[in-house]
N, C-alpha and C positions, 0 to 999 in steps of 0.2 A: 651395732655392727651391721655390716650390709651382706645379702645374704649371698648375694652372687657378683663376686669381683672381676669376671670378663665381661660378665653383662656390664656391669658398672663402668671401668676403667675404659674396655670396648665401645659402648657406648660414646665415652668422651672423643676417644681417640678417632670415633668414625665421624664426630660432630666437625674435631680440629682439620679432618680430610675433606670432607664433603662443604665446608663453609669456606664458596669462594673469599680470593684475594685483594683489595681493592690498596693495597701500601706496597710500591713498589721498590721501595727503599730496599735494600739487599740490608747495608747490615741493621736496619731497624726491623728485617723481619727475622732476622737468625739470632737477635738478643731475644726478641717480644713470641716471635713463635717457635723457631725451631730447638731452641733452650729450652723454655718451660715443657715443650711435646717430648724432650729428648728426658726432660724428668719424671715425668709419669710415666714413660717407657721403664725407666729404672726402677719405678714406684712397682709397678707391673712385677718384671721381673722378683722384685725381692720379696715381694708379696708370694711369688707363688701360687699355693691355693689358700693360703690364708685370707681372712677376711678383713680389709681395712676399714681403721673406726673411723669413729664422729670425722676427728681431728685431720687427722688424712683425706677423706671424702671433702672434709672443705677446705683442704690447699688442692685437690686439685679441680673443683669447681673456681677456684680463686683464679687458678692457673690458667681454666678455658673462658674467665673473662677479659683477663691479660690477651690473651691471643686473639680470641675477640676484637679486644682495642687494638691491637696493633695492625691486626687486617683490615681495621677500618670497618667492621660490619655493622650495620645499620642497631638498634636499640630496640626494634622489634623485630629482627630476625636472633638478635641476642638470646632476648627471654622466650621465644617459639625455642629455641635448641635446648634452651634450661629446661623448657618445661616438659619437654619432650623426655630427657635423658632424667629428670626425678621421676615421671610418670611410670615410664617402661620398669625402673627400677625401686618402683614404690617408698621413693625418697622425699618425698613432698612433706610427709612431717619434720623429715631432720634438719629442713631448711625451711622453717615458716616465713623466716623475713627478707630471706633472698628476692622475694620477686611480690610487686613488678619493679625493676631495676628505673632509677632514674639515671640523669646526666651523672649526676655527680658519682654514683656507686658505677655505675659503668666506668668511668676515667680513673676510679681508684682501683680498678681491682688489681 
């Protein structure tokens, strides 16, 4: 369980705000970002101040490298915001093999 779910989900959501845009596609950015951001908003919400597990923490790590991809952002500003948002949130064990992200885990996420 994580211990702190604003820092956590917070965290995410100031990663998805603050990492410019380089896909200027309108509807490739309201599938690829504004959907997945509008989920973990929900995720948020229902959460509450409950604490979300393993399983949850990684659909929406899943989700900010989807948005990631879709804004076109480079593979080492990628894993700099990964590492940032386990570090502040003492997550770095719950994802040992997340990073360093290559070509190919970057495109799937």
């Amino acid at each position: 369980m994580i211990d702190d779910v604003p820092t956590f989900l917070g965290s995410v959501m100031k990663a998805i705000a603050c990492t410019p845009n380089k896909n200027f596609d309108e509807q490739s950015y309201a599938q690829g970002v504004v959907e997945p951001a509008r989920h973990i908003r929900r995720l948020m919400e229902e959460l509450g101040d409950s604490q979300p597990g393993e399983q949850q923490a990684r659909e929406v790590i899943d989700l900010l490298l989807k948005i990631f991809e879709t804004k076109q952002v480079d593979i080492e500003e990628r894993e700099e915001r990964i590492r940032e948002i386990l570090a502040r949130n003492k997550l770095e064990g719950m994802f040992p093999d997340l990073l360093p992200l290559d070509q190919a885990q970057a495109s799937n996420a």
